[in-house]
MDTraj code that builds the backbone (N, CA, C; nanometers):
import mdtraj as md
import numpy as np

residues = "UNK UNK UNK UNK UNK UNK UNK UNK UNK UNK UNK UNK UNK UNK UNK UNK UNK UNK UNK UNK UNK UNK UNK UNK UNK UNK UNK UNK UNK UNK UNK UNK UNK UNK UNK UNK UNK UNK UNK UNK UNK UNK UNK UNK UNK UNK UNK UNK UNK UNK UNK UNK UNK UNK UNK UNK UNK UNK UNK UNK UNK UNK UNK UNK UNK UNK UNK UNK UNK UNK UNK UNK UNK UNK UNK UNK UNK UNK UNK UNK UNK UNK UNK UNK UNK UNK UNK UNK UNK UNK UNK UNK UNK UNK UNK UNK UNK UNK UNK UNK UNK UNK UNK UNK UNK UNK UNK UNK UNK UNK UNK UNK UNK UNK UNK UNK UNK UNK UNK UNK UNK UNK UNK UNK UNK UNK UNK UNK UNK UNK UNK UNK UNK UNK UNK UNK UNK UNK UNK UNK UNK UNK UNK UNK UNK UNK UNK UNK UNK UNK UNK UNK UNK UNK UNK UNK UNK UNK UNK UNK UNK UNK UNK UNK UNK UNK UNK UNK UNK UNK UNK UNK UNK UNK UNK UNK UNK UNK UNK UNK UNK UNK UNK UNK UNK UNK UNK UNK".split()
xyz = np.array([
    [2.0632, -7.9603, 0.8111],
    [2.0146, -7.9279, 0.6781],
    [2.1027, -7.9888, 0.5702],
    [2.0179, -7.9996, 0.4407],
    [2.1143, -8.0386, 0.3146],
    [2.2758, -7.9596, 0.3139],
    [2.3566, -8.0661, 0.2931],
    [2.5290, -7.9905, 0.2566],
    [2.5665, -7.9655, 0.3726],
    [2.4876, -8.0156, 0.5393],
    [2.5819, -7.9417, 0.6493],
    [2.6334, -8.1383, 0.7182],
    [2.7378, -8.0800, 0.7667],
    [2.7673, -8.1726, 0.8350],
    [2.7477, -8.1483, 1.0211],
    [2.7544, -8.2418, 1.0706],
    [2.7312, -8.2684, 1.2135],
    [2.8070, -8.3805, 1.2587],
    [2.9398, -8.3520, 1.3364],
    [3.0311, -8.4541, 1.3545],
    [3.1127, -8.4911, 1.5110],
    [2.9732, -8.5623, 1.5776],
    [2.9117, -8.5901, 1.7196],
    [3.0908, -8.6416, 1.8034],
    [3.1439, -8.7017, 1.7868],
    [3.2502, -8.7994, 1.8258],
    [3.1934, -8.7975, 2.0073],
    [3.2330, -8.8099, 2.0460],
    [3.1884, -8.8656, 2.1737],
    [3.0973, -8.7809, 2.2269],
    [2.9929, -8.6874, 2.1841],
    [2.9670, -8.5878, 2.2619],
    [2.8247, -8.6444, 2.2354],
    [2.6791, -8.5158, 2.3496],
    [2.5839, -8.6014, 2.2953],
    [2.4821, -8.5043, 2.2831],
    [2.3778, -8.4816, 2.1952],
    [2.2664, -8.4174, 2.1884],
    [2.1571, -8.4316, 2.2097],
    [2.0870, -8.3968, 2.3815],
    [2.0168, -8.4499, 2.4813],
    [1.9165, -8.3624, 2.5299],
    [1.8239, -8.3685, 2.5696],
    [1.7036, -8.2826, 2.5666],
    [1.5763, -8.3353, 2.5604],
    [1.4915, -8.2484, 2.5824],
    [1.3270, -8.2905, 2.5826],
    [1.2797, -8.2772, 2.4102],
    [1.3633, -8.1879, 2.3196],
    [1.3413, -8.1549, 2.1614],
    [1.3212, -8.2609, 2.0426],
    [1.3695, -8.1991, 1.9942],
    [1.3538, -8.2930, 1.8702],
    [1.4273, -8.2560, 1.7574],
    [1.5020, -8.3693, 1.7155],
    [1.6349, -8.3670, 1.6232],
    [1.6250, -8.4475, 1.4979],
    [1.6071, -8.3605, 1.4423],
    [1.5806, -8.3317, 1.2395],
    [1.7328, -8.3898, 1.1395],
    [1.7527, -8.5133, 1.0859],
    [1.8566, -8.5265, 1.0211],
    [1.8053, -8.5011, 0.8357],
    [1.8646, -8.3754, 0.7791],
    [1.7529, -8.4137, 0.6489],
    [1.8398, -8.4632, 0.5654],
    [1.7829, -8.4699, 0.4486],
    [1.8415, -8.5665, 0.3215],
    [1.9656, -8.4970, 0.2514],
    [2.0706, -8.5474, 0.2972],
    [2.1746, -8.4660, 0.1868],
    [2.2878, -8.4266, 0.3060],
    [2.2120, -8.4231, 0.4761],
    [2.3066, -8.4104, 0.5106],
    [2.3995, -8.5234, 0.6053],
    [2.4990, -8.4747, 0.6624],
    [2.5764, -8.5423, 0.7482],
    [2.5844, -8.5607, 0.8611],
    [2.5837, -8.7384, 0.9038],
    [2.5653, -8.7157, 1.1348],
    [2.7305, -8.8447, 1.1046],
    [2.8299, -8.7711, 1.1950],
    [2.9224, -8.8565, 1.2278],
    [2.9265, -8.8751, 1.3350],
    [2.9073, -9.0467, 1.3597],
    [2.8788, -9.0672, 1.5111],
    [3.0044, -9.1820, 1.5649],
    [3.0323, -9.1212, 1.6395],
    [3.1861, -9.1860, 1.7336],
    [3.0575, -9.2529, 1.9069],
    [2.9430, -9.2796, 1.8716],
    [2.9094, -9.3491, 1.9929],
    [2.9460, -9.5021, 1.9336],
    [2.9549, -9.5455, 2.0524],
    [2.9752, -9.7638, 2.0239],
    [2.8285, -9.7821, 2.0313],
    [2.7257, -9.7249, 2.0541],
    [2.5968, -9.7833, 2.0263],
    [2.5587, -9.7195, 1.8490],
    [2.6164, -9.6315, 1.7905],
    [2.5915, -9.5600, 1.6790],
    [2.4598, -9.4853, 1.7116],
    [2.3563, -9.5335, 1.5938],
    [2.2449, -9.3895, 1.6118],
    [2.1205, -9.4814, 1.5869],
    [2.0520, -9.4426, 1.7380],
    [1.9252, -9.5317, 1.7850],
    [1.8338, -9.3936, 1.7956],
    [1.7370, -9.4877, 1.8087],
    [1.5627, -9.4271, 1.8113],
    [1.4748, -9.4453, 1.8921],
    [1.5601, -9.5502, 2.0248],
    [1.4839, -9.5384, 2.1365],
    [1.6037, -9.5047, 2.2532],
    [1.5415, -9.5012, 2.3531],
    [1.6218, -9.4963, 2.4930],
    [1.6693, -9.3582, 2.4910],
    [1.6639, -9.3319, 2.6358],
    [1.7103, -9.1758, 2.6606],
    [1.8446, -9.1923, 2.6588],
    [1.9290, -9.2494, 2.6770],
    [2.0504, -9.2484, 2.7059],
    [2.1378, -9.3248, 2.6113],
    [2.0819, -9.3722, 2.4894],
    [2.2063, -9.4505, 2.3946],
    [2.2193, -9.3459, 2.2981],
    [2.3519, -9.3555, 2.2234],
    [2.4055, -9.3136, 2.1198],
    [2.4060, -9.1324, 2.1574],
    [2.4931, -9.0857, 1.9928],
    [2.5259, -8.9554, 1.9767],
    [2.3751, -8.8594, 2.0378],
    [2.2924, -8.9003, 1.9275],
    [2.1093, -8.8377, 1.9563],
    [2.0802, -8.9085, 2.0925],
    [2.0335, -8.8586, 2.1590],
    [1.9265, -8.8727, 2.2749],
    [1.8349, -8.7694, 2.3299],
    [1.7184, -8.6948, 2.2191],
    [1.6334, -8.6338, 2.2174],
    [1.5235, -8.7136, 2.3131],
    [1.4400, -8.6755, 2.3553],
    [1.3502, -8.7337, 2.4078],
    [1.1987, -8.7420, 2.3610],
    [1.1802, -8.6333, 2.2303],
    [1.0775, -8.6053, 2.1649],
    [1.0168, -8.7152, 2.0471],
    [1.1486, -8.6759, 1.9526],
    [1.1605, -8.7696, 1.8548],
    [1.2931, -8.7423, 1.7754],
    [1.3765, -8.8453, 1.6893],
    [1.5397, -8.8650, 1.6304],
    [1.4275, -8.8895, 1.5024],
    [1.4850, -8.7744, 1.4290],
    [1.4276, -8.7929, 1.2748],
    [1.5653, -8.8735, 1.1568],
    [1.6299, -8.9458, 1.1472],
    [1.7324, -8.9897, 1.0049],
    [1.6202, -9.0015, 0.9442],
    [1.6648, -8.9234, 0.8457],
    [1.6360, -8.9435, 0.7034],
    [1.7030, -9.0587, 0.5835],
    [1.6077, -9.1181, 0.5076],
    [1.6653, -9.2192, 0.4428],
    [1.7851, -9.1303, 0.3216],
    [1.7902, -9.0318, 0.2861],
    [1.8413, -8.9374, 0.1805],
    [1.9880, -8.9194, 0.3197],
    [2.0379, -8.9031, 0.3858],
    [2.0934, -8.8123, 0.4782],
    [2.2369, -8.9599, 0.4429],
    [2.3631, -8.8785, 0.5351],
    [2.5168, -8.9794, 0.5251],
    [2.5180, -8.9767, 0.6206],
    [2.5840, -9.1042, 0.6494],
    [2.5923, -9.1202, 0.8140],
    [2.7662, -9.2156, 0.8317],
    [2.8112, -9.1372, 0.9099],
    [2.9673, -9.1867, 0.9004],
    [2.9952, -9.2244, 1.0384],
    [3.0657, -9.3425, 1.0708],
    [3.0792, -9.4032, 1.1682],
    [3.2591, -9.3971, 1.1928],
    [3.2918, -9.2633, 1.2920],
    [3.4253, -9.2492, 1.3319],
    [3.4638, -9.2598, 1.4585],
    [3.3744, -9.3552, 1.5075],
    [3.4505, -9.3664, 1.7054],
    [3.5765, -9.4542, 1.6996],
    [3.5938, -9.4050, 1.8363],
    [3.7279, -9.4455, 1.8216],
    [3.6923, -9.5977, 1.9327],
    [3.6176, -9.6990, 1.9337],
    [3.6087, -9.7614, 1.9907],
    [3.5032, -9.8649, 1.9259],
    [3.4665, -10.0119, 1.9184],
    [3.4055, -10.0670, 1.8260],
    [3.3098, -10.0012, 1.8632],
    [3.2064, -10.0281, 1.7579],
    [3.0724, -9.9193, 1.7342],
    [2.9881, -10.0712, 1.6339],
    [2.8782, -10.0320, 1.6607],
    [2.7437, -10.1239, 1.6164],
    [2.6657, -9.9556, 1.5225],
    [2.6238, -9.9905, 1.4190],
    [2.5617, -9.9186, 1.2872],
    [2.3434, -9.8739, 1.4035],
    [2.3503, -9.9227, 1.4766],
    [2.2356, -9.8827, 1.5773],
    [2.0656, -9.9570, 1.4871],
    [2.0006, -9.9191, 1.5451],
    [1.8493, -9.9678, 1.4957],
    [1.8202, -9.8120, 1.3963],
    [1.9204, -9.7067, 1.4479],
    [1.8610, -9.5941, 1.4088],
    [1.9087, -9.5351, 1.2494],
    [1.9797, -9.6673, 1.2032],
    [1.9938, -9.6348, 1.0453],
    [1.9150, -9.6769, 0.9467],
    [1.9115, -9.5946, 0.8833],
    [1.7640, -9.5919, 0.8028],
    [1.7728, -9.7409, 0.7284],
    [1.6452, -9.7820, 0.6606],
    [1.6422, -9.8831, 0.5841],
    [1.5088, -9.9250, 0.5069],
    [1.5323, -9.8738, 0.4095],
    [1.6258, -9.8579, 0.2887],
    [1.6715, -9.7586, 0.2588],
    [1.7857, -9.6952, 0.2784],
    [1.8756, -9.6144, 0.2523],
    [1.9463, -9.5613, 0.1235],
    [1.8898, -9.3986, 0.0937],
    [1.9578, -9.3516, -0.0382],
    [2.0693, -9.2740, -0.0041],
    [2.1551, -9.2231, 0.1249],
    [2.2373, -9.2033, 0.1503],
    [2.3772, -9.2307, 0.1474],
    [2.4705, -9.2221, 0.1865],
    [2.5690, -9.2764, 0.2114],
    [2.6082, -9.3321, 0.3287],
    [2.6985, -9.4173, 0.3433],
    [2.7131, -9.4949, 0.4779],
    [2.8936, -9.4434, 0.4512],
    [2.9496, -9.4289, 0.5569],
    [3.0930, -9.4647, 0.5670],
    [3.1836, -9.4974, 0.7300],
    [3.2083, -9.6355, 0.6856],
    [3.2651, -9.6977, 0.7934],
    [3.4303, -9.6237, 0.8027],
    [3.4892, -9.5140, 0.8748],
    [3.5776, -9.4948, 0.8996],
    [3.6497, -9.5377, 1.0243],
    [3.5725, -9.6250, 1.1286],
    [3.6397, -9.6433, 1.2336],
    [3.7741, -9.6988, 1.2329],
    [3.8876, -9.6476, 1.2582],
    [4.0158, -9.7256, 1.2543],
    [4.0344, -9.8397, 1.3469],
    [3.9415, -9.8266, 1.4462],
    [3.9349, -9.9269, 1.5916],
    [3.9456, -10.0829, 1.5424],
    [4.0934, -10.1564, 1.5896],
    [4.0588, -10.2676, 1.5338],
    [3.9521, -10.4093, 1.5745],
    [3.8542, -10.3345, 1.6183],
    [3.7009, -10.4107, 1.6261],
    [3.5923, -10.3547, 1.5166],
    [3.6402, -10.2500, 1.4647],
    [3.5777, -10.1969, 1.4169],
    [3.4065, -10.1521, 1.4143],
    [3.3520, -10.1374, 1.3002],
    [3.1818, -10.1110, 1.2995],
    [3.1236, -10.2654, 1.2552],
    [2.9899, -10.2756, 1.3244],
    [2.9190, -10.4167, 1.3133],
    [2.8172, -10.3760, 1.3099],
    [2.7263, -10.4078, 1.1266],
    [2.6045, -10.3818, 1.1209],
    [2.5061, -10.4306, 1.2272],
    [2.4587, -10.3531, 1.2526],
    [2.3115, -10.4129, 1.3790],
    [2.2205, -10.4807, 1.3066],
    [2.1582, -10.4661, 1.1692],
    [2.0608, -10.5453, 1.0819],
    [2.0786, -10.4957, 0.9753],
    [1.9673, -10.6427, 0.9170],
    [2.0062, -10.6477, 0.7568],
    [1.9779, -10.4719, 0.7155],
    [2.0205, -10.4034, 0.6195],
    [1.9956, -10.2993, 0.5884],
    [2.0364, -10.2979, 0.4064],
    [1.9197, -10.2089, 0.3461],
    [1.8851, -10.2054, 0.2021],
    [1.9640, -10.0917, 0.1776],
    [2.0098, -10.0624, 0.0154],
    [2.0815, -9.9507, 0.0039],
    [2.0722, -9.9304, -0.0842],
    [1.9805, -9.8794, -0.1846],
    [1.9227, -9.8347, -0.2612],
    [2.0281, -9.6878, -0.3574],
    [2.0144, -9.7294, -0.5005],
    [2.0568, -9.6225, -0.5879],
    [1.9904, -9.5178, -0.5312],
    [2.1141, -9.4321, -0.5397],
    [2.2360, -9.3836, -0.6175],
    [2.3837, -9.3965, -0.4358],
    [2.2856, -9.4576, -0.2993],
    [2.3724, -9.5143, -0.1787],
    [2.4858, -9.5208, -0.2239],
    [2.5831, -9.5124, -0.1026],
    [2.6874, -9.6392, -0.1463],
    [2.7892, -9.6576, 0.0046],
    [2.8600, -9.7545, 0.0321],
    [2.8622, -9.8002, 0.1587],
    [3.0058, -9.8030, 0.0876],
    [3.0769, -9.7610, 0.1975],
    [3.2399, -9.7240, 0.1891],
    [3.3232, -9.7177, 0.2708],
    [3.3885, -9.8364, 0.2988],
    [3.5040, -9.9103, 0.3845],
    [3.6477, -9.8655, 0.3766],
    [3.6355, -9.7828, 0.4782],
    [3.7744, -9.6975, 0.4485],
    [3.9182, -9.7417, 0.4722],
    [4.0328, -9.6603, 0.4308],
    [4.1588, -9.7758, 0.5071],
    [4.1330, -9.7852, 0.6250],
    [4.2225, -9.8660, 0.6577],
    [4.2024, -9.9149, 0.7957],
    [4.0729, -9.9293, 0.8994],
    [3.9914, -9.9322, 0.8073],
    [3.8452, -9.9442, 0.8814],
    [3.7857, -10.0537, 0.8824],
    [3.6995, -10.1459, 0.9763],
    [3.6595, -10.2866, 0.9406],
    [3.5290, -10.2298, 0.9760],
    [3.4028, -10.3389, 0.8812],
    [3.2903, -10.3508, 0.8724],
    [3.2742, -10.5104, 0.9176],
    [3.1994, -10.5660, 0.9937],
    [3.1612, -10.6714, 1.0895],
    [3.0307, -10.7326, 1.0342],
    [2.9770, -10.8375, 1.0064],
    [2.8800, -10.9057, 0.9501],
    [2.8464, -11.0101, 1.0208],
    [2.7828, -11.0479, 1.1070],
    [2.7070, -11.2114, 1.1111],
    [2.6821, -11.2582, 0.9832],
    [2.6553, -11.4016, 1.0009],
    [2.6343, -11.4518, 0.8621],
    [2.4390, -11.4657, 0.8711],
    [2.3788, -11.3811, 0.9010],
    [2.2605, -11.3676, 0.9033],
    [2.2257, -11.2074, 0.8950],
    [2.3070, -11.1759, 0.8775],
    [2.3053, -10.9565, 0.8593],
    [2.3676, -10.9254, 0.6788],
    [2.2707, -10.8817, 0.6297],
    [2.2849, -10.8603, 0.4867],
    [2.2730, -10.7773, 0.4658],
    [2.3733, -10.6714, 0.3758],
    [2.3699, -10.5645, 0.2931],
    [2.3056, -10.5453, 0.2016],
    [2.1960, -10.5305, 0.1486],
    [2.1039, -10.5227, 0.0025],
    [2.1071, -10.3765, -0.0937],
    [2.0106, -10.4370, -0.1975],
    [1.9687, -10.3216, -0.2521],
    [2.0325, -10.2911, -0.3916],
    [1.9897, -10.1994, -0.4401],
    [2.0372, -10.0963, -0.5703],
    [2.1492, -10.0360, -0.6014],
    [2.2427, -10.0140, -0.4777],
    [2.3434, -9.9203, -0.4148],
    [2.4938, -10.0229, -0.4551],
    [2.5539, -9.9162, -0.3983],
    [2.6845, -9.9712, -0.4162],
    [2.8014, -9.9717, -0.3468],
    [2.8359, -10.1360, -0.2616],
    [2.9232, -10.1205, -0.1601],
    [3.0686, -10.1228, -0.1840],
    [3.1858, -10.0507, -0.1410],
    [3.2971, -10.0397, -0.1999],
    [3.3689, -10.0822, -0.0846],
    [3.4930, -10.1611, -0.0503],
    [3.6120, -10.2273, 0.0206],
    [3.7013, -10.1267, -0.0342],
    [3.7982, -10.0259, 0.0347],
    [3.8733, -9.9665, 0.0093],
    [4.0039, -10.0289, 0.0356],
    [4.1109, -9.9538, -0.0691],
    [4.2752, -10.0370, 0.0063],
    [4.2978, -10.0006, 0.1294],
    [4.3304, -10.1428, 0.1799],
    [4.3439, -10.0851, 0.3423],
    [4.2684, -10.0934, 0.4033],
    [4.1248, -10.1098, 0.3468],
    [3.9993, -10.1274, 0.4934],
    [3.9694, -10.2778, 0.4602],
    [3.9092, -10.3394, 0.5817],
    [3.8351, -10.4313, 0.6118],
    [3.7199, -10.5015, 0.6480],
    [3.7053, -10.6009, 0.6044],
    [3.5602, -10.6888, 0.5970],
    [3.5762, -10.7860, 0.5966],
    [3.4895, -10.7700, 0.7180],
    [3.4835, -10.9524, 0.7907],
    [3.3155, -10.9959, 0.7845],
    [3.3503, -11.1313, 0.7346],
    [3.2038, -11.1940, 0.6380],
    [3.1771, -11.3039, 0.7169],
    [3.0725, -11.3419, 0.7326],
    [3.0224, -11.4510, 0.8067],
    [2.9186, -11.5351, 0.7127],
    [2.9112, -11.5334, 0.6531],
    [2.8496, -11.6071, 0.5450],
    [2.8849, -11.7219, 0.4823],
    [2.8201, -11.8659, 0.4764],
    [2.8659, -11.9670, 0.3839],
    [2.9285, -11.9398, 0.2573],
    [2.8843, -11.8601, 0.2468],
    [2.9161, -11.8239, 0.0482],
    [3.0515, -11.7309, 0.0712],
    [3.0496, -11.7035, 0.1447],
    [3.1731, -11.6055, 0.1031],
    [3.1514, -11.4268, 0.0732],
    [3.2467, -11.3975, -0.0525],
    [3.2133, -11.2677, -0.0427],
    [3.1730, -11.3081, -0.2186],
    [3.0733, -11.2715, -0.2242],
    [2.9765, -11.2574, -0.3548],
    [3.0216, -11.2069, -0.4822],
    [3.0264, -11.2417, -0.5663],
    [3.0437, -11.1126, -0.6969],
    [2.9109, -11.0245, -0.7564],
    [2.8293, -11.1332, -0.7253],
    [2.6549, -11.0981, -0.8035],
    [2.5530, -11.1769, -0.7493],
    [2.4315, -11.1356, -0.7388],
    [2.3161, -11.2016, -0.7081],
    [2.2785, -11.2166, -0.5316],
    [2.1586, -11.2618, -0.5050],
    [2.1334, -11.2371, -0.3529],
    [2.2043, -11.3322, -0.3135],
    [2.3199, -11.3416, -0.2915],
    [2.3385, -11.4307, -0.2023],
    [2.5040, -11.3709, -0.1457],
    [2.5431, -11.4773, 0.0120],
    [2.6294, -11.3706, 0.0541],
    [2.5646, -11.2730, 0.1872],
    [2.6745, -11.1705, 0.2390],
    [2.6086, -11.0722, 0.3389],
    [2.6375, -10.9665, 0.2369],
    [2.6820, -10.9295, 0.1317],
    [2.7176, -10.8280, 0.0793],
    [2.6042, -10.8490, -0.0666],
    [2.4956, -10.8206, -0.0746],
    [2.4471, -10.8237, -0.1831],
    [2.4060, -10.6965, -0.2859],
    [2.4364, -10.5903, -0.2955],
    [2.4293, -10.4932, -0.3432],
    [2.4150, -10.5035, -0.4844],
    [2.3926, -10.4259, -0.5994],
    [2.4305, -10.4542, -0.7334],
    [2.5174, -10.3876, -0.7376],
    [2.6233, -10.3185, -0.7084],
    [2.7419, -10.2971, -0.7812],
    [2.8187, -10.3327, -0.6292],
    [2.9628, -10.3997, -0.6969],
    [2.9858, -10.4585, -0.5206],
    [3.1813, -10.4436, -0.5923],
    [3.2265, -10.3312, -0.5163],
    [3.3914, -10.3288, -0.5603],
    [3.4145, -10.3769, -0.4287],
    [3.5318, -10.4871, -0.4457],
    [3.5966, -10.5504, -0.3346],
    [3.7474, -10.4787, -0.3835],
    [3.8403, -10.4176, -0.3324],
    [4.0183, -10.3821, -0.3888],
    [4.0776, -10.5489, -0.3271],
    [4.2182, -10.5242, -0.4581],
    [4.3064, -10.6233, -0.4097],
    [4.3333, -10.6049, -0.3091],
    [4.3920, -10.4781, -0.2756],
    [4.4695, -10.4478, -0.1624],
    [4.4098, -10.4534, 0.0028],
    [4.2594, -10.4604, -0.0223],
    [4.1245, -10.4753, 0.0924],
    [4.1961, -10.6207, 0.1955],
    [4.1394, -10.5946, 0.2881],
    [4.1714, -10.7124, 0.4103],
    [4.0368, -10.8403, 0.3992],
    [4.0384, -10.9264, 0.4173],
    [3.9470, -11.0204, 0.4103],
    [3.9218, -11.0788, 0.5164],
    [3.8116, -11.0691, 0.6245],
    [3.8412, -11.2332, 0.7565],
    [3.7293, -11.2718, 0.7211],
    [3.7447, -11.4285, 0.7426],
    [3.6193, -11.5100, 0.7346],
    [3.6111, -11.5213, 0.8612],
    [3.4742, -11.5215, 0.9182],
    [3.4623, -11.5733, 1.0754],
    [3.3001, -11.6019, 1.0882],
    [3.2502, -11.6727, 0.9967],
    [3.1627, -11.7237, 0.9979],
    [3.1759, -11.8309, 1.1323],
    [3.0288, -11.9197, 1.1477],
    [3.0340, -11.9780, 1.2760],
    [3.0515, -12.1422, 1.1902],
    [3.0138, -12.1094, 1.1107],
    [3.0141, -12.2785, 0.9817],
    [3.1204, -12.2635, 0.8642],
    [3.1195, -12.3938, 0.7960],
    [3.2539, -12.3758, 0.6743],
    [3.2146, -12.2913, 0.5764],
    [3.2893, -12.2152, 0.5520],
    [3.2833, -12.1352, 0.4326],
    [3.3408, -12.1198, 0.3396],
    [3.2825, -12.0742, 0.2233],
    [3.3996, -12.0970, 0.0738],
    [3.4112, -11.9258, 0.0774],
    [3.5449, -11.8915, 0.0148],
    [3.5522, -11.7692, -0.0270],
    [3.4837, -11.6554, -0.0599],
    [3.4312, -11.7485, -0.1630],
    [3.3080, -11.6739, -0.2656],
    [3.4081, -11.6520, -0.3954],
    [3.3262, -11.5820, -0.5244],
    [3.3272, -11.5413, -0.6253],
    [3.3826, -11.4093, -0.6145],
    [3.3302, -11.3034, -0.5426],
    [3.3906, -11.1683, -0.5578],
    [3.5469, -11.1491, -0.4861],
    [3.5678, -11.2712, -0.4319],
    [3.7093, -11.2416, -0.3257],
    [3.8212, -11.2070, -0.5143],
    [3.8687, -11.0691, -0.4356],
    [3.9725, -11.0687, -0.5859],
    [4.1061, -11.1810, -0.5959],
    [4.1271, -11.2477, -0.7565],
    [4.2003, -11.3725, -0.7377],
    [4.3390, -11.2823, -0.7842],
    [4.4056, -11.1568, -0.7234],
    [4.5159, -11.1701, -0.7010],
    [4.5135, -11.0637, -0.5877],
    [4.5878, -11.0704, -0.4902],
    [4.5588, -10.9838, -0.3166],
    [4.6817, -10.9309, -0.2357],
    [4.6642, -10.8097, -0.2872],
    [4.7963, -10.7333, -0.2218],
    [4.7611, -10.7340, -0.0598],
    [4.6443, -10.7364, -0.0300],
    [4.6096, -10.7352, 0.1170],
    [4.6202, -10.8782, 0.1858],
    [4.5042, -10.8660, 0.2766],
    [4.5971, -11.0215, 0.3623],
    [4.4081, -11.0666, 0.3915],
    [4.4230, -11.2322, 0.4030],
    [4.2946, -11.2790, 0.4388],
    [4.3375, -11.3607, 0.5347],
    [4.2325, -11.3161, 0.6416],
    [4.2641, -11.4061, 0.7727],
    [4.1501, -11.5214, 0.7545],
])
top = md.Topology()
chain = top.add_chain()
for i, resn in enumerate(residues, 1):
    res = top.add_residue(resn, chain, resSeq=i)
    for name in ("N", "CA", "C"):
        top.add_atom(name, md.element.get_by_symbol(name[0]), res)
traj = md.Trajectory(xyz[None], top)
């Protein structure tokens, strides 16, 4: 329900039922598959009825082992997202995903968020690089300041000095515009 949290870490909620995430509230999922909508046996949910996320609902990613964001996150999303995994593989969006005002996607210390350069962040919302967390971009362009282009396209887009940077695109890449031009953190 709205205001409750639910904070899975390795455990799993399995059954013939059916599992209701509503808008407002919280699923923290420590599976490395994150939170899917098919298969009896992947991720935190494995109802067999039906896995309701709600596009309104937060969904926080704290395993302690790299973790993939699943097919089962909503999209377009008015929730919150938060990448807390400290694991240094960190979380790797599974697909492009929209993030719509009043969202906002939040890269915690020591947490990395993972991008192909074909997996894009969109939308209304607003993605934040915290000091201390990390983001790794695969994109020609780099890391964006404004406009669709980039894996990070959001309209409001805070990158911190102090944020980690890797490029690991598969082609050459320029920085980008939003990389901040003075960096207490480190770019690999």
């Amino acid at each position: 329900n709205t205001g409750v949290t639910l904070n899975c870490g390795a455990n799993v909620i399995s059954g013939a039922g059916t599992f209701t995430l509503s808008s407002g509230a919280t699923l923290g999922t420590g599976s490395t598959l994150g939170i899917t909508t098919v298969g009896n046996a992947t991720g935190n949910i494995q109802t067999t009825t039906a896995r309701n996320f709600n596009a309104g609902a937060n969904y926080t990613y704290n395993g302690g082992a790299a973790q993939a964001t699943g097919n089962g996150l909503p999209t377009p999303l008015t929730g919150n997202v938060t990448i807390a995994n400290g694991n240094g593989t960190g979380v790797t969006l599974s697909q492009s995903t929209v993030l719509n005002t009043p969202g906002v996607c939040t890269v915690n210390n020591g947490a990395l968020l993972t991008m192909g350069s074909a997996i894009v962040l969109s939308g209304t919302g607003t993605f934040t690089l915290s000091p201390g967390g990390t983001l790794a971009i695969g994109s020609a362009l780099g890391i964006t300041s404004s406009g669709a282009n980039g894996n990070i396209q959001t309209t409001t887009r805070n990158f911190d000095a102090a944020g980690n940077y890797i490029y690991n695109g598969g082609a050459a890449q320029a920085t980008g515009t939003g990389l901040p031009a003075t960096l207490t953190g480190n770019v690999t």
